[in-house]
C-alpha positions as CSV (number, residue, x, y, z in Angstrom):
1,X,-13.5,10.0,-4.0
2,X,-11.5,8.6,-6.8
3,X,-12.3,5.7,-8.9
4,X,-10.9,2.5,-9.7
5,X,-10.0,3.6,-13.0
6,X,-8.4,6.8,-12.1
7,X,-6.7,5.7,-9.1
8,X,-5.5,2.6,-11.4
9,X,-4.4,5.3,-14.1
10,X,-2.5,8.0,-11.5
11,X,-0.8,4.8,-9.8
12,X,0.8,3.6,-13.3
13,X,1.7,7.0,-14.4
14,X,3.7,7.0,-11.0
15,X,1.6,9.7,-9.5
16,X,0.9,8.7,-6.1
17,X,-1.2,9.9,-2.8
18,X,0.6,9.3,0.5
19,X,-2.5,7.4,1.7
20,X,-4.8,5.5,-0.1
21,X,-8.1,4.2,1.7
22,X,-9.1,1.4,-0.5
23,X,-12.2,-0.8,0.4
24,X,-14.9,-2.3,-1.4
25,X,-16.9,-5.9,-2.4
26,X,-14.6,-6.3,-5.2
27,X,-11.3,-8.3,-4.1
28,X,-10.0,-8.6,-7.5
29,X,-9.8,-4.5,-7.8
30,X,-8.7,-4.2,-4.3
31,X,-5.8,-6.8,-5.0
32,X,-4.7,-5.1,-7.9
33,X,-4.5,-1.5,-7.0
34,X,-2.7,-2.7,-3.6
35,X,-0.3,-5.1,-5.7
36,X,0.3,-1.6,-8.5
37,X,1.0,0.8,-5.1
38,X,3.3,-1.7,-4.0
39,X,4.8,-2.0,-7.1
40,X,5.8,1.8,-7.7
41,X,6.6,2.0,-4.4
42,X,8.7,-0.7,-3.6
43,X,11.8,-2.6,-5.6
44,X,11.1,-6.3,-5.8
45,X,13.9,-6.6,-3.6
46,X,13.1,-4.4,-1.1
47,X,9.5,-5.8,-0.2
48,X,10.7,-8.6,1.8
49,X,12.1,-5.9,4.0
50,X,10.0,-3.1,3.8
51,X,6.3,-4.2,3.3
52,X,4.1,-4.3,5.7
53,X,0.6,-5.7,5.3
54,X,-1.9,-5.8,8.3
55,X,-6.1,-7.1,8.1
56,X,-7.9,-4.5,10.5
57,X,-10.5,-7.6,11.0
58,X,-7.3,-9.2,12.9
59,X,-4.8,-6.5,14.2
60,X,-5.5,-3.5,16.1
61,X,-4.7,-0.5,14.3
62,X,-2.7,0.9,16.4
63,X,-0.1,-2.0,15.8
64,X,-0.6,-0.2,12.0
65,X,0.3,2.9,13.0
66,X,3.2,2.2,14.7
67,X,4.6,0.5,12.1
68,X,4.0,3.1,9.5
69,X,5.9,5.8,11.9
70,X,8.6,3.4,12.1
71,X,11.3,4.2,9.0
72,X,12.5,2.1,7.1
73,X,15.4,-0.5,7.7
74,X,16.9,-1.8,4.6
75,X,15.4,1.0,2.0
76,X,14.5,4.1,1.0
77,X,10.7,3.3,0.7
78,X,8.6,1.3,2.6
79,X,4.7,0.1,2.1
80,X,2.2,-0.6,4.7
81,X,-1.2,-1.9,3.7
């Protein structure tokens, strides 16, 4: 398990994971690692397009899944969170 601090530090140094499984009390540190992923992944430009953001509380995951297999449209990159 990585820390906030580490995963904040590999994310800004561009050094990313595939998957990230982020979860937690703390919104504020959730928000902001999602928000850094986003944006090394993603030009600001491109999110409209090619971010995808789903609340497990609300959506099956499967719906999730399906997105992430789908490629991009519009992109190179795309995000799901």
């Amino acid at each position: 398990m990585t820390s906030y601090i580490e995963a904040k530090k590999d994310i800004n140094r561009g050094k990313l994971s595939r998957v990230y499984l982020i979860y937690g009390m703390e919104t504020y540190m959730i928000d902001d690692l999602t928000q850094s992923i986003v944006k090394q992944v993603l030009r600001e430009d491109d999110a409209e397009f090619n971010l995808s953001q789903y609340d497990l509380r609300d959506t099956a995951i499967q719906v999730g899944l399906e997105d992430i297999e789908t490629p991009s449209f519009f992109g190179t990159e795309k995000s799901s969170l």
